[in-house]
C-alpha positions in Angstrom: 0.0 0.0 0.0 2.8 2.0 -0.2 5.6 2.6 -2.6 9.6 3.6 -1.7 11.5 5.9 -3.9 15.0 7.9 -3.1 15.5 11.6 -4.1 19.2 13.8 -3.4 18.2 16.2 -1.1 21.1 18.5 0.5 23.8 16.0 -0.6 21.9 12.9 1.1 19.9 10.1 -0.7 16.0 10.9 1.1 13.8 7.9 1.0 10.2 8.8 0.4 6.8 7.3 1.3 4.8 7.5 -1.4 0.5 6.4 -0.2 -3.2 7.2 -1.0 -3.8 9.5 2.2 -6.8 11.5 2.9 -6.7 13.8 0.4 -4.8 12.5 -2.4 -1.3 10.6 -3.0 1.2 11.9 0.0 5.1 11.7 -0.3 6.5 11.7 3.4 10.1 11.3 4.1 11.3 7.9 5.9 14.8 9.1 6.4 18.0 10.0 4.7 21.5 8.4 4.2 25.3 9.6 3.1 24.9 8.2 -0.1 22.1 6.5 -3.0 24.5 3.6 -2.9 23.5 2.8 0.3 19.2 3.7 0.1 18.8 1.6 -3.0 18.9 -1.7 -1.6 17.2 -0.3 1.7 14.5 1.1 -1.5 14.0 -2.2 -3.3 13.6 -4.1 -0.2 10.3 -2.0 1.2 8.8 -2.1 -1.7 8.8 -5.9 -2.9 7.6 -6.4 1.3 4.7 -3.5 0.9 3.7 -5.2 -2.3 4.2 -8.3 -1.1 2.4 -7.5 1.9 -0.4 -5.9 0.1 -1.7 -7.5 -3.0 -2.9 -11.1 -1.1 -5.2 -8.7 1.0 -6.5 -7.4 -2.0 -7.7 -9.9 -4.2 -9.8 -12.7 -3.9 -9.2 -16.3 -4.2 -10.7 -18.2 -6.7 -10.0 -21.7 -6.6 -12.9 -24.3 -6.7 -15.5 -22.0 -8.4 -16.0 -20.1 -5.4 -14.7 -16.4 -3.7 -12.8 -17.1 -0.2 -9.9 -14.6 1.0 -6.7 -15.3 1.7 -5.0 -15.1 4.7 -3.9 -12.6 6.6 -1.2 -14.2 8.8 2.1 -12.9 6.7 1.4 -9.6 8.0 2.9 -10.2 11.7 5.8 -10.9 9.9 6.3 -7.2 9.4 6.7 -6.1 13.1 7.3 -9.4 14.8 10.8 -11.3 14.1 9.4 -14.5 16.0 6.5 -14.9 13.3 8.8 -14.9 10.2 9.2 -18.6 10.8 5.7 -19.1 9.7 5.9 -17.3 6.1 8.0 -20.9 5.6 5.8 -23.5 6.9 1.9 -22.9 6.0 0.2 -24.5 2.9 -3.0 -22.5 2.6 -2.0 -22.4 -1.5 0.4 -22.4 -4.1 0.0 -18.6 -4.6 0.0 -17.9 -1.6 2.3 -19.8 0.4 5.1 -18.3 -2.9 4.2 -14.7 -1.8 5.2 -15.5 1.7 8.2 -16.5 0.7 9.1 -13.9 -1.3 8.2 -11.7 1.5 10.4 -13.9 3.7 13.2 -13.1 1.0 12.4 -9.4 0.8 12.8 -9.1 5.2 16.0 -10.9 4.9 17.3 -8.7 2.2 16.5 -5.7 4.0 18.1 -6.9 7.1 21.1 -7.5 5.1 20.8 -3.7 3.7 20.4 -2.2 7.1 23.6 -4.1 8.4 25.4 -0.8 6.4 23.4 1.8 8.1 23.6 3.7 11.5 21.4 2.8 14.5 19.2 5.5 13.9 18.7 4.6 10.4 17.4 1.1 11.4 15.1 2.4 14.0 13.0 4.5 11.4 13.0 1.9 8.7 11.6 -0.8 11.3 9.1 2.3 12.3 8.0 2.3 9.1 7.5 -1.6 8.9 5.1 -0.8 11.9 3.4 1.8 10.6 2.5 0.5 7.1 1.2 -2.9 8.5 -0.8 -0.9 11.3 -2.7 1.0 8.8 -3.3 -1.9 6.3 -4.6 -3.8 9.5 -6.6 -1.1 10.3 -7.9 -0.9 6.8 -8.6 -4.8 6.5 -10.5 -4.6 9.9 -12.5 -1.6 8.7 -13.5 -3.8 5.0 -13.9 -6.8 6.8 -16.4 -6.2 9.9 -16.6 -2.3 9.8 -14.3 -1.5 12.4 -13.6 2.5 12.3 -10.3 2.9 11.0 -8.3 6.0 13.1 -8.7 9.4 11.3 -5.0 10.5 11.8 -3.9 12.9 9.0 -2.7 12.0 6.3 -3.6 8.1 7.5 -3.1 5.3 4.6 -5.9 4.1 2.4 -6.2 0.8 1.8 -9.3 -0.7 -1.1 -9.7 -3.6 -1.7 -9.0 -4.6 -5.5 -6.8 -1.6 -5.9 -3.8 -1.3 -4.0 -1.2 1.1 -3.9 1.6 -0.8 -5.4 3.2 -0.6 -8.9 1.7 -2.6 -11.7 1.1 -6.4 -10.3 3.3 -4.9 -7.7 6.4 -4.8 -9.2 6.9 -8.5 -9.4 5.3 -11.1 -12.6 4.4 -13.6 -9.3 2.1 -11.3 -8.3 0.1 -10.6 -11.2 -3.1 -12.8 -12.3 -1.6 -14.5 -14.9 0.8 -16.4 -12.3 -1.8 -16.7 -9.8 -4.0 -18.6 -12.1 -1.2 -20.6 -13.5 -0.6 -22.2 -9.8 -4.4 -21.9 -9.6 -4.7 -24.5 -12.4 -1.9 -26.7 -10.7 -4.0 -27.0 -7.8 -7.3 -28.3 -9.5 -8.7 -31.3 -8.0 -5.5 -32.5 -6.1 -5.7 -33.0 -2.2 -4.4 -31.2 0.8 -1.6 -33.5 1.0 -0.8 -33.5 -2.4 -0.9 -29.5 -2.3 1.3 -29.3 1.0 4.0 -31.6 -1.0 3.5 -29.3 -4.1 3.7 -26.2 -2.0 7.5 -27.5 -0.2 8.3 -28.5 -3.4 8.1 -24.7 -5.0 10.1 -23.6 -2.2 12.6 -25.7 -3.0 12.5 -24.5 -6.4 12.0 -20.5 -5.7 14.6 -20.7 -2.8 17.6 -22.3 -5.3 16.7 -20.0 -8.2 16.6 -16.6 -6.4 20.3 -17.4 -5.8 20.9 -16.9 -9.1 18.6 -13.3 -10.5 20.5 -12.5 -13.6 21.0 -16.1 -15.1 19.3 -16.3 -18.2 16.0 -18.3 -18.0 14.5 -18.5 -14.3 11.6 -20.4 -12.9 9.1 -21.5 -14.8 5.8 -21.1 -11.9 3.6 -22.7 -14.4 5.6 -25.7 -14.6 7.0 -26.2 -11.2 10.6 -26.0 -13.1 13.7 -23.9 -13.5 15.2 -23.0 -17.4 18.6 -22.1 -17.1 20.7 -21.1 -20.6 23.5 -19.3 -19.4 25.0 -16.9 -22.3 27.8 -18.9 -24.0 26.2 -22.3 -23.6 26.2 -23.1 -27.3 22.5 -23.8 -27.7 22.3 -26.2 -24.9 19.9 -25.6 -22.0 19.1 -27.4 -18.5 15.8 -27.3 -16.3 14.9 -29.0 -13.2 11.2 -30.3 -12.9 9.5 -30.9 -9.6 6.6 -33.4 -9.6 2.9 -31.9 -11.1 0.8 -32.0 -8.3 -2.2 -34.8 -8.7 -2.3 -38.1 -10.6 -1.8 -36.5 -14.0 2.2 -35.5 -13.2 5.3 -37.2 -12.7 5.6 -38.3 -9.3 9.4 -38.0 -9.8 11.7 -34.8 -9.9 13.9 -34.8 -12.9 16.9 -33.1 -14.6 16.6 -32.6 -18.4 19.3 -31.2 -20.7 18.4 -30.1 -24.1 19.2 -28.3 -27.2 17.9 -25.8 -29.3 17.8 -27.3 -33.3 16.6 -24.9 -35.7 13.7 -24.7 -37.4 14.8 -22.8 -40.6 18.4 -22.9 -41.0 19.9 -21.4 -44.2 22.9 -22.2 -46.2 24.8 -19.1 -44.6 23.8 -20.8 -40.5 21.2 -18.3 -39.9 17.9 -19.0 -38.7 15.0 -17.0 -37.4 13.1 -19.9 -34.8 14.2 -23.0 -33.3 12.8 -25.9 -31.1 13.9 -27.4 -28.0 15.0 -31.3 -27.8 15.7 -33.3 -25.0 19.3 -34.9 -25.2 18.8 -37.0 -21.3 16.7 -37.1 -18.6 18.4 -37.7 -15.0 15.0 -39.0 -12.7 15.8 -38.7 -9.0 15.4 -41.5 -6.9 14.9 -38.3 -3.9 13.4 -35.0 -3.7 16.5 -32.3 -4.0 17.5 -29.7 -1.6 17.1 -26.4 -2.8 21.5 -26.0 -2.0 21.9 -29.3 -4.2 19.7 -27.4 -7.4 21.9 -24.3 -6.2 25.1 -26.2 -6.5 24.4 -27.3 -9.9 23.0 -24.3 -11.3 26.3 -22.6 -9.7 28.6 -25.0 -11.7 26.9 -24.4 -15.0 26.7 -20.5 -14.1 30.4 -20.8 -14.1 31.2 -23.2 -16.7 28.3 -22.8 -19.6 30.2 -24.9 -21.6 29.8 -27.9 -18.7 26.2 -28.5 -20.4 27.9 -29.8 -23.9 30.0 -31.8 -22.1 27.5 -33.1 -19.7 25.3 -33.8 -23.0 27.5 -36.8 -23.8 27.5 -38.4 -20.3 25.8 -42.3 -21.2 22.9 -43.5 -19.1 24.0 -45.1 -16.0 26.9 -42.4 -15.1 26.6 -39.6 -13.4 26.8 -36.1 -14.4 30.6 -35.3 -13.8 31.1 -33.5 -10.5 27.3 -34.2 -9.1 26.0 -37.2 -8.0 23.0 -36.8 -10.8 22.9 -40.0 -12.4 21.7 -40.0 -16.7 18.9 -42.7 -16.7 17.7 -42.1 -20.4 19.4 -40.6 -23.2 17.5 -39.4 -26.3 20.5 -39.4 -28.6 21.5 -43.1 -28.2 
């Protein structure tokens, strides 16, 4: 419900409050630091945890053909250190229980940004935590049972279906689209099926946010993670978690493919290709999310690993992982 910005003012890097307030939008200043260097971080981290925050409050959910809301428990997590914990373990939804997560992600990071800054710095950012999830609780109690909201000035508007955030807030896992991509995931399975599902996409969300600016990223709709790293020759890799219900695999797998083209010239040029899988290694486990980590790490480092590891024959392992081929496409 409320959106972070930085401005130079007098030689220092100002960090703004930008909300719907009693009369309009209102800018308010949070506090200022030596230098932009050190407000950006402290920036992107209050944003992604208002949006992140804000938008499940906001919408409704819409799985089996009828209007519920979602919880409202991530929002201790803002003011209270002791209920982080529980952003990890709940498994109300797909959707949900990723947002929380990401939230969990977003309060780490800004932890991690605040480590640079002077005590007083700390103290008003965690005053603002407090005050933006007092008002939106105030707001939600005001929508929900009609509870009088206090009249402060300026105090922060919250409505339901249009919150204050940017666009999906900032973030493709919280527009509609991926909402009703995990939505679909989720059709007809059972709660234990969708508490598996649920630890399984924190496996998945947890390995790839280690790793923001590798080419590809997770795939929400597929429970998987693409990763073509530049300089990988055409060659690809992407981890697959188990669909949730009977119609998936019941297995998590590792695939490495190749793009062929789909039009290639006499000169080598072509304008569209298609993937093909070269092997399949099938888990006889579920992964950690440091064991996806590690291997994402080694081809992050080595693109050219993913040729190499295209020739491995079924029945060895992936050299330097314990991954083991068990079917190759190219034999």
């Amino acid at each position: 419900m409320t959106i972070y910005s930085q401005h130079a003012n007098r030689g220092k890097a100002q960090i703004l409050a930008t909300y719907q307030g009693t009369g309009g939008v209102v800018s308010s200043t949070v506090t200022s630091l030596a230098t932009p260097a050190l407000a950006a971080p402290i920036v992107d981290a209050l944003s992604r945890i208002s949006a992140l925050a804000t938008v499940p409050v906001s919408v409704h959910d819409l799985r089996e053909h009828r209007v519920a809301s979602y919880p409202t428990r991530h929002l201790s997590a803002l003011i209270d250190r002791t209920a982080r914990a529980d952003l990890l373990s709940g498994a109300h939804s797909l959707w949900y229980e990723y947002a929380c997560l990401k939230l969990h992600q977003a309060l780490v990071d800004l932890d991690d940004a605040l480590l640079a800054v002077p005590e007083p710095i700390r103290i008003a950012i965690n005053a603002e935590l407090e005050t933006e999830a007092g008002e939106l609780c105030e707001g939600l109690a005001e929508y929900t049972d009609g509870t009088p909201a206090s009249e402060t000035e300026n105090r922060r508007h919250w409505d339901f279906g249009q919150p204050f955030v940017t666009y999906d807030g900032g973030m493709d896992m919280l527009s509609r689209d991926t909402r009703e991509e995990l939505d679909r995931l989720e059709e007809g399975i059972t709660p234990k099926e969708r508490e598996k599902a649920v630890a399984n996409l924190r496996v998945l969300v947890t390995a790839c946010s280690r790793f923001p600016d590798m080419l590809g990223g997770l795939e929400d709709a597929n429970l998987a993670i693409f990763a073509e790293p530049y300089d990988s020759d055409g060659n690809y890799l992407s981890v697959h978690a188990p669909k949730p219900g009977d119609g998936g695999a019941d297995s998590w797998d590792i695939e490495i493919g190749r793009w062929e083209p789909d039009d290639l010239d006499e000169e080598g040029e072509y304008s569209s290709a298609t993937g093909s899988t070269v092997l399949r290694c099938v888990l006889p486990t579920s992964p950690g999310a440091d064991e996806i980590a590690d291997l994402l790490n080694q081809v992050e480092k080595e693109p050219g690993l993913l040729a190499k590891w295209a020739e491995t024959r079924v029945g060895v392992a992936l050299a330097g992982t314990k991954f083991v081929v068990t079917r190759g496409y190219d034999d």
